[in-house]
C-alpha positions as semicolon CSV with decimal commas, in nm:
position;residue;x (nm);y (nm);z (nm)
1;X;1,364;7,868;8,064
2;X;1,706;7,739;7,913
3;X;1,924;7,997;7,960
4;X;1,775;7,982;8,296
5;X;1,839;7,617;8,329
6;X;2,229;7,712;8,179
7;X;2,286;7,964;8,412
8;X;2,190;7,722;8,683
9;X;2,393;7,474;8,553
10;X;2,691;7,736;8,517
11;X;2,690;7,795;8,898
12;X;2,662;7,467;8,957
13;X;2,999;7,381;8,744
14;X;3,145;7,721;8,933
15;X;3,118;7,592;9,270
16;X;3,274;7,211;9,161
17;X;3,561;7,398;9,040
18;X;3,605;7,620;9,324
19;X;3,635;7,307;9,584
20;X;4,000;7,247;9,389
21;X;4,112;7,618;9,542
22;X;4,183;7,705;9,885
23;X;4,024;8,023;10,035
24;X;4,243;8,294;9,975
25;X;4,301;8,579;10,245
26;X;3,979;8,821;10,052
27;X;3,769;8,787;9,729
28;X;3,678;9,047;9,503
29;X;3,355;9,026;9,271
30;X;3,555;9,100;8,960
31;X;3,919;9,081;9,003
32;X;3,957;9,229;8,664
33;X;3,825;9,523;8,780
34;X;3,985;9,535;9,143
35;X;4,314;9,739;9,204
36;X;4,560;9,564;9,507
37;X;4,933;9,690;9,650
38;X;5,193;9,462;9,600
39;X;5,141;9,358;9,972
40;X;4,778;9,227;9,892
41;X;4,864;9,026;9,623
42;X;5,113;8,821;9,792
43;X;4,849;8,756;10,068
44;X;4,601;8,630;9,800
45;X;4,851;8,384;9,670
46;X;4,962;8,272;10,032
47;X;5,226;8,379;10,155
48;X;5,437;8,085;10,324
49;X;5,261;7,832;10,092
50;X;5,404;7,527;9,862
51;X;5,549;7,773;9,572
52;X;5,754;7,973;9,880
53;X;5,828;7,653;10,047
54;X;5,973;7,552;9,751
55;X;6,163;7,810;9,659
56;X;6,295;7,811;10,056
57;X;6,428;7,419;10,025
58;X;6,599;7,478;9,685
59;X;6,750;7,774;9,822
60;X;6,881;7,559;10,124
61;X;6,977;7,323;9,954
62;X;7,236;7,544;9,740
63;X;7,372;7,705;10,083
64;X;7,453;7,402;10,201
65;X;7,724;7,300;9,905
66;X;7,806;7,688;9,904
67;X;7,900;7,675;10,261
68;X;8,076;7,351;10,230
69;X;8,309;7,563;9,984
70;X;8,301;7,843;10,207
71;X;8,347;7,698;10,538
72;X;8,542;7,380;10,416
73;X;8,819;7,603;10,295
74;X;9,066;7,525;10,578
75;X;9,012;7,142;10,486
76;X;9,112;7,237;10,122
77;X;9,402;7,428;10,171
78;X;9,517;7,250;10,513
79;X;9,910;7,183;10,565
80;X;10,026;6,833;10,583
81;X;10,083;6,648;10,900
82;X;10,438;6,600;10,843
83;X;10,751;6,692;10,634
84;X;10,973;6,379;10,562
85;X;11,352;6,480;10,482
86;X;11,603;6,212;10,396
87;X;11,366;5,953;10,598
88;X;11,299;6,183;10,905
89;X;10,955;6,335;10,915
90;X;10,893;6,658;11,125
91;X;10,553;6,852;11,185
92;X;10,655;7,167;11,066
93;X;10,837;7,248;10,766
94;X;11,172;7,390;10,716
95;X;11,139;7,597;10,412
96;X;11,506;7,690;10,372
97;X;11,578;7,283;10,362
98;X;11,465;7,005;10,094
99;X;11,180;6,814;10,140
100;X;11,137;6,439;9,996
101;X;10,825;6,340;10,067
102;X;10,483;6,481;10,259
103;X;10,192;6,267;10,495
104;X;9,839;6,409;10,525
105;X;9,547;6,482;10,354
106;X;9,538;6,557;9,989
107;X;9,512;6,940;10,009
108;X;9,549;7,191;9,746
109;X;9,845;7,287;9,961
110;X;9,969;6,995;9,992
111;X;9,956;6,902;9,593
112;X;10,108;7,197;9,498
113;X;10,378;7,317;9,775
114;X;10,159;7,611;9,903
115;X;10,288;7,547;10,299
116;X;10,551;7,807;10,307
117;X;10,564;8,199;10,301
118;X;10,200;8,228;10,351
119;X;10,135;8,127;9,973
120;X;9,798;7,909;10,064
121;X;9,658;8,213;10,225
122;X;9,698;8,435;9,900
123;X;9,441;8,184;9,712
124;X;9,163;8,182;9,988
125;X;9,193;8,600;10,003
126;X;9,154;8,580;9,586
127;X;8,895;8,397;9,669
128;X;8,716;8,709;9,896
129;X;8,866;8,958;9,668
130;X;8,645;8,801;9,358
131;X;8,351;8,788;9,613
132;X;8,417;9,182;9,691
133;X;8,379;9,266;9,330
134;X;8,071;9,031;9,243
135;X;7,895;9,199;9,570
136;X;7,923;9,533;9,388
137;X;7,922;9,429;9,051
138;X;7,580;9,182;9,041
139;X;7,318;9,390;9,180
140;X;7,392;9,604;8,892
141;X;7,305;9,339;8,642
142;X;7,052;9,236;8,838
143;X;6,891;9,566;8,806
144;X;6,909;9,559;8,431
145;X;6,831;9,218;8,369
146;X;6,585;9,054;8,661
147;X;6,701;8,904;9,001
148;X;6,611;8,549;8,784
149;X;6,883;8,558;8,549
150;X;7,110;8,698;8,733
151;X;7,069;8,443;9,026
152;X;7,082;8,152;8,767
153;X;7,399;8,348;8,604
154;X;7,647;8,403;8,935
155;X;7,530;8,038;9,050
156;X;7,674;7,908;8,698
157;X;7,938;8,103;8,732
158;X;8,021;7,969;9,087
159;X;7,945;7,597;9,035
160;X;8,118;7,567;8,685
161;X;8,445;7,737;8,792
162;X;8,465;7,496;9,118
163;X;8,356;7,193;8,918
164;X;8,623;7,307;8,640
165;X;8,920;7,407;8,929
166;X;8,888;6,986;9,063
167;X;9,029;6,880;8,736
168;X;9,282;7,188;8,698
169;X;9,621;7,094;8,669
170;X;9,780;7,435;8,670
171;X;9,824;7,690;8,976
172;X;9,778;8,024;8,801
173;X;9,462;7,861;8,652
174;X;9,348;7,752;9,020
175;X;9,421;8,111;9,149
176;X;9,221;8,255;8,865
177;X;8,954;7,992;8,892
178;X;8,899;8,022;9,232
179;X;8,853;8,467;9,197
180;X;8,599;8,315;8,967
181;X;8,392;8,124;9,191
182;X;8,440;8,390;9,464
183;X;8,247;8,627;9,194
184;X;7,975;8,430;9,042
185;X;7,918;8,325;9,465
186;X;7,924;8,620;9,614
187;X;7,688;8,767;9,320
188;X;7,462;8,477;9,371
189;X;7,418;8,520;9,748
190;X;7,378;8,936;9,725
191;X;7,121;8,825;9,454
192;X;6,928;8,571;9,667
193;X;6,891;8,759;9,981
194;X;6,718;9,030;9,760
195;X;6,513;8,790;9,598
196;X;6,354;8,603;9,941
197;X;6,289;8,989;9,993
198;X;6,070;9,042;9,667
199;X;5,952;8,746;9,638
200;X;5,671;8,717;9,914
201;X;5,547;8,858;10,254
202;X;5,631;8,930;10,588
203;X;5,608;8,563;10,704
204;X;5,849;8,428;10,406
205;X;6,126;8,660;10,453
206;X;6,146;8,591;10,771
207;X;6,160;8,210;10,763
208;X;6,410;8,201;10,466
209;X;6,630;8,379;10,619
210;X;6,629;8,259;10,902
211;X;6,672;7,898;10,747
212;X;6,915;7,978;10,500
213;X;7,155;8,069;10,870
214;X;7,055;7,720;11,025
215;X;7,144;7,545;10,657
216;X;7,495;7,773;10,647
217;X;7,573;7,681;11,039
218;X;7,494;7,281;10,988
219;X;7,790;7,235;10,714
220;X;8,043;7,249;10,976
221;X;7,858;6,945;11,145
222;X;7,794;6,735;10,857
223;X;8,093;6,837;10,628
224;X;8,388;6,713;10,825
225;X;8,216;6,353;10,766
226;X;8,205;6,357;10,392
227;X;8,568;6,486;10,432
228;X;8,662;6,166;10,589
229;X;8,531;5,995;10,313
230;X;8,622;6,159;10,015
231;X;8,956;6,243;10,124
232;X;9,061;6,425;9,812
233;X;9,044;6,831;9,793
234;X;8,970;6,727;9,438
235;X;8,754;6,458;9,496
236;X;8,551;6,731;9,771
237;X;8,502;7,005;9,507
238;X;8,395;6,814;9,208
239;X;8,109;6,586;9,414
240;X;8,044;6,769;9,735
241;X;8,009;7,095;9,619
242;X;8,058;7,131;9,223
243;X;7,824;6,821;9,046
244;X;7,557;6,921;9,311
245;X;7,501;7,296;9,254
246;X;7,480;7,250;8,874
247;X;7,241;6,993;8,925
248;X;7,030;7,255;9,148
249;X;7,098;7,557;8,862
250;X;6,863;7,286;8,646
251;X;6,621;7,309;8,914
252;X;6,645;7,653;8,996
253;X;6,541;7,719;8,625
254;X;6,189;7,581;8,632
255;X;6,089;7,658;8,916
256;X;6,212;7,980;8,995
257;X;6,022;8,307;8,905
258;X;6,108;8,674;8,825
259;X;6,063;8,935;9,125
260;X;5,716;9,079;9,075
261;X;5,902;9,403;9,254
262;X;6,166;9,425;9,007
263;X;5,864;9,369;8,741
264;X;5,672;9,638;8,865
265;X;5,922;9,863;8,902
266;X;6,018;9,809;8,532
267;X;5,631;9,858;8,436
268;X;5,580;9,504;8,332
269;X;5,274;9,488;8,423
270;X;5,124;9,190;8,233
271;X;5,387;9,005;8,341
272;X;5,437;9,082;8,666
273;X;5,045;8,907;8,646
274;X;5,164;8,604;8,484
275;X;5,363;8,590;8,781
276;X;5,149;8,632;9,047
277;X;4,908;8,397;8,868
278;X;5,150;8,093;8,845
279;X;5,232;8,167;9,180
280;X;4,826;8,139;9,260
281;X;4,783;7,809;9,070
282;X;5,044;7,623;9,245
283;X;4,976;7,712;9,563
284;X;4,571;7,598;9,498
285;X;4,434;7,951;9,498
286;X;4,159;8,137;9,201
287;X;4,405;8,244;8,900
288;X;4,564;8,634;9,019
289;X;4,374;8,846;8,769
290;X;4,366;9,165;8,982
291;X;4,543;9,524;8,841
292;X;4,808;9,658;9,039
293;X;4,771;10,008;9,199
294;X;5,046;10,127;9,009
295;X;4,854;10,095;8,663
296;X;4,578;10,335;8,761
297;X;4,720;10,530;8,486
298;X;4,591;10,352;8,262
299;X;4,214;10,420;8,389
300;X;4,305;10,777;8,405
301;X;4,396;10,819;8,058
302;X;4,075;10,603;7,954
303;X;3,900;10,861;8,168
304;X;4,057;11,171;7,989
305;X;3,971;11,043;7,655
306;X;3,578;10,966;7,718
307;X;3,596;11,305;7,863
308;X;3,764;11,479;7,613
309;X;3,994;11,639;7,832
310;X;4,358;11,770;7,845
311;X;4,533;11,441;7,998
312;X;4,708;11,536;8,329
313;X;5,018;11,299;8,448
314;X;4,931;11,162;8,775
315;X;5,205;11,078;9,045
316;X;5,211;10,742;8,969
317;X;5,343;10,865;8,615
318;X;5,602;11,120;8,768
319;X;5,735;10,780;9,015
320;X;5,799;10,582;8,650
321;X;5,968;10,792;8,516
322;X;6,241;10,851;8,860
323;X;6,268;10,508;8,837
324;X;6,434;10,475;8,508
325;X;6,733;10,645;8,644
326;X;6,824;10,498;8,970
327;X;7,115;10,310;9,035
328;X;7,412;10,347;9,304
329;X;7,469;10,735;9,298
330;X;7,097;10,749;9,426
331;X;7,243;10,601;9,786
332;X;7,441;10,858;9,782
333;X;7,283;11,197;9,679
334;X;6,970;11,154;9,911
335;X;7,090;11,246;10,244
336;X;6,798;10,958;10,428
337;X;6,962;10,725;10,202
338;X;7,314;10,848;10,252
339;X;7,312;10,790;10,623
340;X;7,092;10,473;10,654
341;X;7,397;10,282;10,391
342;X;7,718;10,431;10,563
343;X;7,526;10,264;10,913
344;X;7,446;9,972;10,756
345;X;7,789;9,945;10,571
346;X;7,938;9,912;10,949
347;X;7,746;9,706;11,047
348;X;7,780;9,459;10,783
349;X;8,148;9,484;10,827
350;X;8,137;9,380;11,177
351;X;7,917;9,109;11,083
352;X;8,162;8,932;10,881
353;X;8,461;9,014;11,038
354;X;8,316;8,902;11,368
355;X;8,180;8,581;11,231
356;X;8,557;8,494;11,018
357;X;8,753;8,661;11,274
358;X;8,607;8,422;11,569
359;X;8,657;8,110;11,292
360;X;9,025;8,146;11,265
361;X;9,058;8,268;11,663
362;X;8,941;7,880;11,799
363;X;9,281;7,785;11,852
364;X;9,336;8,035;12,075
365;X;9,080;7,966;12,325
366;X;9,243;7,734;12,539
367;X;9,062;7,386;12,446
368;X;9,109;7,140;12,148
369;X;9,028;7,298;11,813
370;X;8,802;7,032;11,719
371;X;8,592;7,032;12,021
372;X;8,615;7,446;11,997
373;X;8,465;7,421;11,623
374;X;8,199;7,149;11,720
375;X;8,105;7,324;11,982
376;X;8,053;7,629;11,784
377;X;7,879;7,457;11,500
378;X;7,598;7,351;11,743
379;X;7,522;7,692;11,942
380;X;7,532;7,853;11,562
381;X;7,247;7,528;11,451
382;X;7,034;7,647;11,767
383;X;7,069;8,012;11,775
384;X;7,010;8,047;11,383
385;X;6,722;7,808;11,449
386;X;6,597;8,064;11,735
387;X;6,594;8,409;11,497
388;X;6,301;8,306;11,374
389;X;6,156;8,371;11,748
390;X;6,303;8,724;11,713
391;X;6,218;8,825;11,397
392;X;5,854;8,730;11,452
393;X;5,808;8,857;11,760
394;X;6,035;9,205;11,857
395;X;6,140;9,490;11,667
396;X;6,441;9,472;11,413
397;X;6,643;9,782;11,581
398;X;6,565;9,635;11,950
399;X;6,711;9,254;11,876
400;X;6,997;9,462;11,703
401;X;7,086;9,621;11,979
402;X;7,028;9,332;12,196
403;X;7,307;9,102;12,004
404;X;7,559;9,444;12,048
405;X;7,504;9,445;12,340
406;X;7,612;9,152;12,442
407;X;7,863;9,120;12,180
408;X;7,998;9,387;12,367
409;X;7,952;9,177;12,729
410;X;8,165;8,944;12,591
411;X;8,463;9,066;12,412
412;X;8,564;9,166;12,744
413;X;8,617;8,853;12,862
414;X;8,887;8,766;12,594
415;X;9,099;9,018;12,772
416;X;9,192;8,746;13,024
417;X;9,516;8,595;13,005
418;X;9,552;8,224;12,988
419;X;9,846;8,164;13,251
420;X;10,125;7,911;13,122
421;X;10,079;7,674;13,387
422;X;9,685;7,607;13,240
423;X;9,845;7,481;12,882
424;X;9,746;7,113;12,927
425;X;9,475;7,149;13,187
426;X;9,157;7,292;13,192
427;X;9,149;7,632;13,419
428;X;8,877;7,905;13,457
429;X;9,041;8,083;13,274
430;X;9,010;7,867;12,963
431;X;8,606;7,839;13,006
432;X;8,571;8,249;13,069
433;X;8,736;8,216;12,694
434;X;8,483;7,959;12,587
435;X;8,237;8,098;12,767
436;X;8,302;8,422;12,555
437;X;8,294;8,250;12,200
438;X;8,008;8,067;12,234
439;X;7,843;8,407;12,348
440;X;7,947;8,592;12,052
441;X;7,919;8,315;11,774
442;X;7,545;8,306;11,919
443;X;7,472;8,712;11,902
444;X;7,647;8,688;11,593
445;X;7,415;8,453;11,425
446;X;7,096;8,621;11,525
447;X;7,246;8,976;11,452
448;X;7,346;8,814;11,077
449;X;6,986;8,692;11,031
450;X;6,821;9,031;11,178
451;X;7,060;9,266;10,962
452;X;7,003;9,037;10,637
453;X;6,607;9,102;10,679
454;X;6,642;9,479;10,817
455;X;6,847;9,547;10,527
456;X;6,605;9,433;10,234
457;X;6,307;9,595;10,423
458;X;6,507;9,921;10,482
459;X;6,611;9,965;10,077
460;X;6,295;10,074;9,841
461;X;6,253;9,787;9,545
462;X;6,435;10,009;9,293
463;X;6,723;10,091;9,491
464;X;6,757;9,738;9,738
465;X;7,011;9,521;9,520
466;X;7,254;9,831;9,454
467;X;7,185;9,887;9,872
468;X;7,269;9,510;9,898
469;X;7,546;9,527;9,671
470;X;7,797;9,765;9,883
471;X;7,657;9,624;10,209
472;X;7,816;9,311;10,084
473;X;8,088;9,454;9,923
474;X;8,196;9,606;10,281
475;X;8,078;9,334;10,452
476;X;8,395;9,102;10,253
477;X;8,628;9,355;10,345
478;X;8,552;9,217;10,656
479;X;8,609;8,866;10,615
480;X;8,966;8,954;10,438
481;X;9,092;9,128;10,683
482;X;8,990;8,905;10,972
483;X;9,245;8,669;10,969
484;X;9,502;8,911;10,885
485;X;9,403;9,090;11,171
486;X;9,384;8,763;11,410
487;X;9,724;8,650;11,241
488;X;9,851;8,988;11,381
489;X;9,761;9,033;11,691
490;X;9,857;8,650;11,803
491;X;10,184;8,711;11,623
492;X;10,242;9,001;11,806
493;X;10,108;8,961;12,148
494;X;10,096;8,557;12,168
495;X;9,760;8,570;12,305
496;X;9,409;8,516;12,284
497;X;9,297;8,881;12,268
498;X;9,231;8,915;11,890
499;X;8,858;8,924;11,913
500;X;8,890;9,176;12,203
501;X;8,802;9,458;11,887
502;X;8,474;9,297;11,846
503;X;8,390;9,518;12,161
504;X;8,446;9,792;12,009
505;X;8,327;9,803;11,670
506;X;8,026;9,656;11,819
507;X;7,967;9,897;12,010
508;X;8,024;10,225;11,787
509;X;7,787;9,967;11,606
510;X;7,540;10,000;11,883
511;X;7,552;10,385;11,908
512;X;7,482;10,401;11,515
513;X;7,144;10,218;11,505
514;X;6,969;10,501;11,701
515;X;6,984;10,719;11,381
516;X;6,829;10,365;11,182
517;X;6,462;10,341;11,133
518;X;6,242;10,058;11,211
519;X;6,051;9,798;10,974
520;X;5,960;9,594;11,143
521;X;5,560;9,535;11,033
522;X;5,571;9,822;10,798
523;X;5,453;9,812;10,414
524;X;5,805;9,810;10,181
525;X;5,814;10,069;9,930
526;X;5,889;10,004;9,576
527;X;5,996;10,323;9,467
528;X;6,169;10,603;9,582
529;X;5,897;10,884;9,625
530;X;5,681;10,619;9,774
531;X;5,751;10,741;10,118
532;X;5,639;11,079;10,013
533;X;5,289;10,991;9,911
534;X;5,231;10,746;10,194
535;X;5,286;11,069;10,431
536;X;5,058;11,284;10,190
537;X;4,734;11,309;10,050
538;X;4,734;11,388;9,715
539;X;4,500;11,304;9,421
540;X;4,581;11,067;9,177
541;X;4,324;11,255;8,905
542;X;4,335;11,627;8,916
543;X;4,043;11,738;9,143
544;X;3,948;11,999;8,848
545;X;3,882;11,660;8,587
546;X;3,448;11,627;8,695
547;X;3,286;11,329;8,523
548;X;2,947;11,310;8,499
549;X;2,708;10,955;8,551
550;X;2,693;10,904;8,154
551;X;3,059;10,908;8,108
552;X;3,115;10,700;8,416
553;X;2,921;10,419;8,288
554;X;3,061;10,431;7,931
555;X;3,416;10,351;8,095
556;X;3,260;10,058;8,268
C-alpha cells in the first residue's frame, strides 16, 4: 500500500516536471538504452531553437565588425582630397614634387604618405595574403584541437591585432599587424562556416548562412555613417571594429559549444553527450541521455564477453580507426574526393573574385560611385535576405547553376562601350552597365550563400574543415588578384570591360557542376567509409556470434 501510494506520488511529481519541457520531435522509453544518428539527436534538441538562435545572433553580430574591417578598407586606406604645395592645393599628387600639407580624412594613407607608387595597395594585399595562409593553416588546428578553440583562437587573433594596429605608431609594425589580423580572420571565418555546419540540422545551416550574407551585405549601409562620425582610421578600428569583437570573444566563450561531429569523430563519446544535453536543457527539452550509433561497439564487446566468444571488430571499429589518420592528403588520394575539391576550388575562386572584382569596378559603370555602392549594398541586403527561399526550397546544384547562368547573361553586357559624349549625362548605355552589376552582385550573393552550405554538406565531418580550408585558401587568391586584374584591364583598355571575365569563368564554372553531386536533403556523413555502408548491408555483429534468451537477458 505505500510503495503503491509512492509510486503514485512519483508519477505524479514526473508529469509536474515534464510541463517545464517542450515536446521533443520522438520519445524513447529508456533513452539510456536507445541508440540515435547524429541527425536524430539534433532533432530531439530542436533544431532552430533558442541555443541555435543564439549562437546565429552572436555569430552576426561578429560579421558585422568583421565586415566593417573588410569592406571599410577603402575608407581606411583612402587618398586625401587634396595635395597643398607652397599654398596651392591640387587633387592629385605629384610624387616627383614636395608636398606641405594634405586635406581629407584621416586615413592610414594619409598619416603615413602611402598615396604614391601604389604603396597603400601593398598593405590591403598583406592583408589577403595573411587571410590565404590562415584559410589553409586553421582547419588544421581545428582538426586537432575542436572547431571551439580554434574559433575563439583566430577571433583573438583578429580582434587583438586590429585593436593593437589603432594605437601603432610604426609602419612595418602596421604591415605586420595587419597580415596578422588577415590570419586570425580568415581562420575564424573558415572555422565558423564549418561550425554552423556541425552544429545543428538542416533548418539551422540554412538560416545562418544565409543571415551571416544579409549581416556581411548591411555594413556597407550602416558603416559609411559611423565613418562620418568617427572620422579617424584610428578612431574606426579601435571602437568600430576592435573593442567590439573582443567584447563578443567573452561572449563567444560561454556560450559557445564544441562540434558534437568533431566529438564523435574523435570518439568522445561522453562528451559529445554533455553536449547534446546542455544543448537539450536550454532549449526546454528532457536531458539528451541517448547512445550514439557509433558506440554500438561497446554492446558488442559486452555481448562477446557474456558469450565467451572470440571478439570480432565490427565496421564501426574499422571507421575509428581511418579516422585517426585523415587530414589534407585524404582530398587528394581518393579520386570522388579529388574531383569534387578541384570543382569546388573554382568555384570558390570565382566567388570571390567576382564579388571584389565588381567592388573595385563601380567607378567604371558610368554613374556616381556613391550611388553605384548604395545601390549595390541594397540589392546584396535583399538578395542575401532571399537565399533563404532557395536553399529551402530547390536543389543546391540547380540554384548553382541558376546564378551561372545568369552571371553569364550579364557579363555580356559590360562589353558595351560607354561613348564620350555620355560622360556627364545619363545614356542607355550607362544603365545596360548598371543594369549588369546589379545582376551579378545579386547572383553573386545567392551563389556565395548556396556554395558556403553545398560545401559543408558535400565534405564528410572528418575531412570538411581541411575541404574548407583550401576552398578558402583559393577562394583569397581570388580576392587578391581582383583588383589587380580590374587595375589592368582599365589601365590598359580605359574601359569598363574588366568584369567581362566573369562570363567566362562562370561559365567553365557552370559546365563543372554536372560532375558535383547533390545534398540537398540528404543525411551528412561523418566519416569517410560512411558512404560505403549507407550503400551496403552489412552486419555490425558477425552473423556466426548466436546468443541464446539467457544470455540476452543477462546483458539487459
Amino acid at each position: 500500500m505505500i510503495n503503491s501510494i509512492k509510486n503514485q506520488f512519483k508519477q505524479q511529481l514526473e508529469l509536474l516536471q515534464d510541463k517545464k519541457y517542450k515536446k521533443p520531435a520522438f520519445e524513447a522509453y529508456d533513452m539510456k538504452r536507445a541508440f540515435v544518428t547524429l541527425d536524430q539527436a539534433f532533432e530531439y534538441v530542436g533544431d532552430n531553437s533558442k541555443y541555435q538562435q543564439r549562437i546565429t545572433l552572436l555569430l552576426c553580430i561578429q560579421f558585422l565588425f568583421y565586415s566593417f574591417f573588410v569592406m571599410g578598407m577603402p575608407y581606411l586606406l583612402q587618398n586625401p582630397s587634396k595635395y597643398c604645395t607652397d599654398g596651392i592645393c591640387i587633387e592629385y599628387p605629384n610624387c616627383n614634387n614636395r608636398i606641405d600639407s594634405l586635406i581629407g580624412f584621416d586615413s592610414i594613407a594619409k598619416e603615413f604618405g602611402l598615396f604614391c607608387n601604389g604603396r597603400k595597395a601593398f598593405i590591403a594585399a598583406l592583408f589577403f595574403v595573411g587571410q590565404m595562409f590562415g584559410g589553409f593553416t586553421f582547419p588544421i588546428l581545428a582538426n586537432i584541437f575542436g572547431r571551439r578553440k580554434i574559433l575563439l583562437f583566430g577571433m583573438s587573433l583578429g580582434s587583438i591585432s586590429i585593436f593593437v594596429g589603432s594605437l601603432c605608431d610604426n609602419l612595418l609594425s602596421l604591415y605586420a599587424l595587419f597580415f596578422i589580423a588577415g590570419f586570425g580572420l580568415s581562420g575564424y571565418e573558415t572555422v565558423v562556416y564549418v561550425y554552423i555546419t556541425e552544429i545543428s540540422a538542416l533548418r539551422f545551416r540554412s538560416i545562418a548562412s544565409s543571415l551571416l550574407i544579409v549581416i556581411w551585405s548591411s555594413s556597407m549601409l550602416i558603416y559609411p555613417f559611423i565613418v562620418d562620425i568617427l572620422q579617424s582610421w584610428r578612431l574606426l578600428m579601435m571602437w568600430s571594429i576592435g573593442v567590439p569583437l573582443l567584447v563578443t570573444i567573452v561572449l563567444d566563450y560561454f556560450y559557445f559549444v564544441e562540434s558534437p561531429r568533431w566529438l564523435i569523430s574523435k570518439q568522445q563519446y561522453d562528451e559529445c553527450r554533455r553536449v547534446f544535453r546542455f544543448m537539450s536543457i536550454f532549449n526546454k527539452r528532457r536531458p539528451f541521455e541517448f547512445n550514439f550509433m557509433e558506440e554500438l561497439d561497446k554492446f558488442n564487446n559486452r555481448c562477446v564477453k557474456v558469450a565467451s566468444m572470440k571478439k570480432v571488430e565490427t565496421q564501426i571499429k574499422l571507421i575509428q580507426q581511418s579516422n585517426q589518420t585523415a587530414g589534407y592528403w585524404e582530398l587528394f588520394k581518393r579520386s570522388k574526393l579529388l574531383t569534387q575539391t578541384l570543382i569546388l576550388v573554382q568555384m570558390w575562386f570565382l566567388r570571390y573574385f567576382t564579388y571584389y572584382g565588381l567592388q573595385f569596378s563601380v567607378s567604371t559603370f558610368g554613374i556616381s560611385m556613391t550611388t553605384t555602392l548604395r545601390i549595390l549594398a541594397l540589392v546584396e541586403l535583399t538578395t542575401g535576405m532571399s537565399s533563404l527561399y532557395f536553399k529551402l526550397k530547390y536543389p543546391r546544384i540547380i540554384s548553382l547553376q541558376f546564378c551561372l547562368l545568369t552571371m553569364i547573361l550579364s557579363a555580356t553586357l559590360a562589353y558595351i562601350d560607354i561613348p564620350l559624349e555620355c560622360q556627364g549625362t545619363l545614356c542607355w548605355q550607362q544603365v545596360l552597365h548598371l543594369v549588369s552589376a546589379i545582376l551579378i552582385k545579386a547572383s553573386i550573393t545567392i551563389y556565395n550563400s548556396m556554395l558556403n552550405t553545398y560545401t559543408g554538406e558535400a565534405y564528410v565531418t572528418t575531412v570538411r574543415s581541411y575541404g574548407y580550408g583550401v576552398c578558402m585558401t583559393f577562394g583569397q587568391l581570388g580576392s587578391t588578384f581582383a583588383p589587380l586584374y580590374v587595375s589592368y584591364v582599365q589601365e590598359i583598355y580605359q574601359q569598363a570591360n574588366a568584369i567581362t571575365i566573369v562570363g567566362l569563368l562562370a561559365l567553365l564554372a557552370l559546365g563543372l557542376t554536372w560532375f558535383l553531386q547533390e545534398t540537398y536533403k540528404k543525411d551528412m556523413y561523418d566519416n569517410l567509409t560512411d558512404e560505403v555502408m549507407a550503400t551496403q548491408t552489412l552486419p555490425l555483429i558477425n552473423q556466426e556470434m548466436q546468443f541464446d534468451e539467457i544470455e540476452l537477458q543477462q546483458i539487459r
